[in-house]
N, C-alpha and C positions, 0 to 999 in steps of 0.2 A: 433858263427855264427848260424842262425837259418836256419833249413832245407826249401828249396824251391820245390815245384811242382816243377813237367816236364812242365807246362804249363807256370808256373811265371818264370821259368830258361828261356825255350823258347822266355818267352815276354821280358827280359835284354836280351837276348842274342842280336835280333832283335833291340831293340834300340839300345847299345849300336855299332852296324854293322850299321847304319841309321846314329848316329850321325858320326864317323868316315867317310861314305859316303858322308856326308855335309860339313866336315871340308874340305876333299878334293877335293870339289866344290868349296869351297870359298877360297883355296890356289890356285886353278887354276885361277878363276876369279880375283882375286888379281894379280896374276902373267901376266896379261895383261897389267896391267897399266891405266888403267881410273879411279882406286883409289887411293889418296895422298900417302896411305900408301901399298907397296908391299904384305905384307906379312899378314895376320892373326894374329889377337893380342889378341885372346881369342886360350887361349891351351885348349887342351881337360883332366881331372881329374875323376879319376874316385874313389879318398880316399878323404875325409877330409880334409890331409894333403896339398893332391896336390891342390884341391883349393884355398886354402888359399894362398899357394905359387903362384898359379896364379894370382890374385885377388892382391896380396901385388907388384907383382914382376911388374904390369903396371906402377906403379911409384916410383919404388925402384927394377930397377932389378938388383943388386948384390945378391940379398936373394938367386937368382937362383944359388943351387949349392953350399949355403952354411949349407947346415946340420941340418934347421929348419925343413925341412919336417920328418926327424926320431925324432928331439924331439917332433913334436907333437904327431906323432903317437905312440911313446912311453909315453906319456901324454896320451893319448885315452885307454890306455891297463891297 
């Protein structure tokens, strides 16, 4: 892992506190009902792994929870 400024630490930290604020915007908004679908269908990822697993699991979710996210990351390493 490569060392970061206080200022580039600062600037992830901020995004990723933004995108978590949006997600749970558009869980609430969802959760009204004037969308076909309830719930938010994009998860939030913050590895490699997890996106992938996200990304696959919109139409194939059994993957959720079956053990692919640590072999990729152990693939990565």
């Amino acid at each position: 892992m490569t060392q970061q400024s206080p200022a580039m630490q600062e600037y992830f930290a901020r995004f990723k506190k933004d995108c978590y604020e949006a997600f749970a915007i558009a869980t609430t908004a969802r959760a009204k009902g004037y969308d076909p679908e309830n719930e938010v269908s994009v998860t939030l990822a913050e590895t490699l792994a997890e996106r992938v697993i996200g990304l696959i699991s919109v139409i194939a979710p059994q993957i959720k929870g079956a053990g692919v996210e640590k072999r990729i990351e152990a693939l990565e390493a």
